[in-house]
N, CA, C and O atoms as a DFTB+ gen file, in Angstrom:
228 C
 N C O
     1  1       0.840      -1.183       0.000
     2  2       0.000       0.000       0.000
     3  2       0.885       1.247       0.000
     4  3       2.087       1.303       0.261
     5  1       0.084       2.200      -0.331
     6  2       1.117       3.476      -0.466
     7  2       0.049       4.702      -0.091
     8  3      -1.109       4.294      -0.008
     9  1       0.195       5.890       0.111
    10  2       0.067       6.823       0.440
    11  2      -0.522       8.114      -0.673
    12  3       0.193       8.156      -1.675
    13  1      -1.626       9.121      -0.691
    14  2      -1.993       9.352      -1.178
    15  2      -1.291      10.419      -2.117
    16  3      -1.031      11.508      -1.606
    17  1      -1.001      10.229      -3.284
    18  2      -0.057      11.023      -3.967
    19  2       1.496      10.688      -4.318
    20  3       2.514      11.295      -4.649
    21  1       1.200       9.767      -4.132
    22  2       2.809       9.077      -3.827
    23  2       3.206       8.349      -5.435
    24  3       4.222       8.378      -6.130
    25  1       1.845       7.709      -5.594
    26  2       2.152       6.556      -6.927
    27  2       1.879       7.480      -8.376
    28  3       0.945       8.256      -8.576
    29  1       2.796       7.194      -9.131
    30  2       2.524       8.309     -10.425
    31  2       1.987       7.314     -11.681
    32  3       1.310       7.639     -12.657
    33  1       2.625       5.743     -11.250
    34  2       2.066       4.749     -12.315
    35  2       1.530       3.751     -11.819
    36  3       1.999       3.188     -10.829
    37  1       0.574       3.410     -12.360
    38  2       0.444       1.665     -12.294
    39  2       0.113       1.026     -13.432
    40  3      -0.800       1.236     -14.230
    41  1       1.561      -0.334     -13.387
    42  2       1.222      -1.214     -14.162
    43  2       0.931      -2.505     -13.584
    44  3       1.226      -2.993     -12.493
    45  1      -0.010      -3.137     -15.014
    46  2      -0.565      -4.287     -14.364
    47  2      -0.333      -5.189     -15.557
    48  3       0.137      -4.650     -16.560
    49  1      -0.638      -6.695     -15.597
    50  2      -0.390      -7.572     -17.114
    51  2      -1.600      -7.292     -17.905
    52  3      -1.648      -7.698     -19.066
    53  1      -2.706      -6.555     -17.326
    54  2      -3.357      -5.591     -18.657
    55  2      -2.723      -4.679     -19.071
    56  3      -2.036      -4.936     -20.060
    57  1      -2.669      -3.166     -18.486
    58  2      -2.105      -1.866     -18.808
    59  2      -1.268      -1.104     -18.111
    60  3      -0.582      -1.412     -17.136
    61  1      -1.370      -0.061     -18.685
    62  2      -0.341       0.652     -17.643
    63  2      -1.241       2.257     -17.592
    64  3      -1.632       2.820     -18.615
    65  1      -1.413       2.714     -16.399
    66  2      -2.340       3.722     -16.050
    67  2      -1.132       4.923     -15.201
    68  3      -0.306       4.807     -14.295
    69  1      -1.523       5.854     -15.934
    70  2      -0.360       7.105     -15.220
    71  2      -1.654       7.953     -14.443
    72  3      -2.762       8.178     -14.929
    73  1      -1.117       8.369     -13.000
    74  2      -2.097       8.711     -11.938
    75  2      -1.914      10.422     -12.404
    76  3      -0.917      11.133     -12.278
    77  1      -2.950      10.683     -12.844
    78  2      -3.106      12.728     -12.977
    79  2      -3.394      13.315     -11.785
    80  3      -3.296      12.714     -10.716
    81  1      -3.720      14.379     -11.887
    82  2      -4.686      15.091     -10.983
    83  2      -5.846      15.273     -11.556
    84  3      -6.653      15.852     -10.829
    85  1      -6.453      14.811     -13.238
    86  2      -7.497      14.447     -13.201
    87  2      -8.328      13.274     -13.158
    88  3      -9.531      13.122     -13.369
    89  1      -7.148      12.257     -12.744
    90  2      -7.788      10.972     -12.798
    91  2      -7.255      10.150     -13.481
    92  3      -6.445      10.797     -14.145
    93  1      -7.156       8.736     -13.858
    94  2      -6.356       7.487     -13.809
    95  2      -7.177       7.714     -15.539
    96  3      -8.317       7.740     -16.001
    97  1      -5.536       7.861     -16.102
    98  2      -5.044       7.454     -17.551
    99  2      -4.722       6.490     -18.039
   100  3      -3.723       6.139     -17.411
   101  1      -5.003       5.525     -19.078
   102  2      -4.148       4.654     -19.565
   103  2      -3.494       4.881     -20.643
   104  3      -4.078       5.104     -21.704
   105  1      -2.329       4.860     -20.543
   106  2      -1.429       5.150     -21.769
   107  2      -1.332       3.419     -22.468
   108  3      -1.832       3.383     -23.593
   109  1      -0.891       2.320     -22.075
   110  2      -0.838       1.233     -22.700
   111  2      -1.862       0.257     -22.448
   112  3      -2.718       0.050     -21.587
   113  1      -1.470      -0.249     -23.482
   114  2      -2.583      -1.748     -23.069
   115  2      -1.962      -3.105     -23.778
   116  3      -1.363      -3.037     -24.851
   117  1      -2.164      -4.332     -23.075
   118  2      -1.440      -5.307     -23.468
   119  2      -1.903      -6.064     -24.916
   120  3      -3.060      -6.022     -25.335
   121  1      -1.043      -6.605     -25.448
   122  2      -1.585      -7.117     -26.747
   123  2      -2.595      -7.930     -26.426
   124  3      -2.743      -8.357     -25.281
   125  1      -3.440      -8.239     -27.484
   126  2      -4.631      -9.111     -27.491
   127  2      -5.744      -8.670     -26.214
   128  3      -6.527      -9.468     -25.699
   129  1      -5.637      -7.461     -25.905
   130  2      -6.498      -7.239     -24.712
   131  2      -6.788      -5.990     -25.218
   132  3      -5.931      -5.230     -25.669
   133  1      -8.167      -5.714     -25.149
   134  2      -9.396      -4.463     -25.672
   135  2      -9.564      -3.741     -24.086
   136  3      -9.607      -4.268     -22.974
   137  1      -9.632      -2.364     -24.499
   138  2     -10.682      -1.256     -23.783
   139  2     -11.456      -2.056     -22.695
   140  3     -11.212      -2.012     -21.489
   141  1     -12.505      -2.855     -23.351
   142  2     -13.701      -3.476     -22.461
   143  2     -12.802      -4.498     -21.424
   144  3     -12.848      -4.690     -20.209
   145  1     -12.286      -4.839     -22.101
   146  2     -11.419      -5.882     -20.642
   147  2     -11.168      -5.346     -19.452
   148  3     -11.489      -5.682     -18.312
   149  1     -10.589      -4.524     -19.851
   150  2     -10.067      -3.310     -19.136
   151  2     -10.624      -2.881     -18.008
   152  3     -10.140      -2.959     -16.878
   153  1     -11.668      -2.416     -18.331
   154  2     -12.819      -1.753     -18.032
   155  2     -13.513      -2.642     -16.867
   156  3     -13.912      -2.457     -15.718
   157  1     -13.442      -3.630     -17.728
   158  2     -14.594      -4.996     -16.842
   159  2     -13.816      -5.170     -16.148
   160  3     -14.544      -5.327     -15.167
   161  1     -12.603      -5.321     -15.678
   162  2     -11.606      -5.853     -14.850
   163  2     -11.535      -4.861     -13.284
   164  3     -11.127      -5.349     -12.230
   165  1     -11.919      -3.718     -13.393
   166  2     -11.595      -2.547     -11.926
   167  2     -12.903      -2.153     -11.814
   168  3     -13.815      -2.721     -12.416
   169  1     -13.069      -1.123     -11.008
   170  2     -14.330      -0.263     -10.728
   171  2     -13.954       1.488     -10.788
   172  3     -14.620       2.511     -10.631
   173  1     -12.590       1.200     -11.085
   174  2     -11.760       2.685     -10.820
   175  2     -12.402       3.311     -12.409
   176  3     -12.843       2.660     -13.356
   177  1     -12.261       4.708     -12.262
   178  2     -13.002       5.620     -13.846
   179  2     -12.196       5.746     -14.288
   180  3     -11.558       6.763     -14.014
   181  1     -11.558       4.600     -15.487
   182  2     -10.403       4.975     -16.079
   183  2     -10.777       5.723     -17.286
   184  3     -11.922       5.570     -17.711
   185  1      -9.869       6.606     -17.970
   186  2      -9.860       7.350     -19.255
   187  2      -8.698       6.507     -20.111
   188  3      -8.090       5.551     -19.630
   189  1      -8.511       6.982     -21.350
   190  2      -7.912       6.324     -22.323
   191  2      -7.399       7.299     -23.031
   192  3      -8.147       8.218     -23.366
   193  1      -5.840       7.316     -23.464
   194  2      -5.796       8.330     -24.328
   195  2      -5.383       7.632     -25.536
   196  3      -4.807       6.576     -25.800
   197  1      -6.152       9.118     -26.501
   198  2      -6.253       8.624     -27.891
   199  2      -5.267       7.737     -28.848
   200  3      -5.622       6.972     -29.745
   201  1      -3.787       8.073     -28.377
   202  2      -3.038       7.456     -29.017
   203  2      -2.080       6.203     -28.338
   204  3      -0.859       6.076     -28.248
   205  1      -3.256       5.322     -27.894
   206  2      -2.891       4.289     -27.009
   207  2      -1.979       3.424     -27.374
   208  3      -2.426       2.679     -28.247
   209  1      -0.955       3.210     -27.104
   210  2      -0.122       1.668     -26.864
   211  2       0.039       0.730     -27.018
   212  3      -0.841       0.348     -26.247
   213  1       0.434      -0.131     -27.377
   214  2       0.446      -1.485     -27.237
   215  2       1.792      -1.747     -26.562
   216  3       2.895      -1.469     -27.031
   217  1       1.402      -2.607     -24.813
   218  2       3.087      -2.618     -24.114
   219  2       3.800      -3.741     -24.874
   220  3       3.258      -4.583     -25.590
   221  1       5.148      -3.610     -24.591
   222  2       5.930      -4.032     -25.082
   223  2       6.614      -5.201     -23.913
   224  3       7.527      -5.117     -23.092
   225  1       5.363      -6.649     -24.440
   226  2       5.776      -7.787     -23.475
   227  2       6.851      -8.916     -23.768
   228  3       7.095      -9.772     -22.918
């Protein structure tokens, strides 16, 4: 666990989400894995930016 303001990324073997001050970004996403996975997988309000990623596994 960590402390509020502390974490700037999280990655996971879906994506990788950079923490804003407006709220949890995903810059990547893992191959063979869609948006909706994503999505279905947390409860957190993630956003997506337009020129998304594919990580490099």
């Amino acid at each position: 666990m960590t402390a509020v303001g502390v974490v700037d990324m999280i990655v996971t073997e879906m994506c990788v989400i950079e923490v804003t001050k407006d709220g949890l970004l995903v810059t990547e996403i893992a191959p063979e894995t869609t948006k909706e996975e994503v999505l279905a997988a947390t409860q957190a309000d993630l956003k997506f930016v337009d020129d998304l990623k594919v990580m490099n596994v």
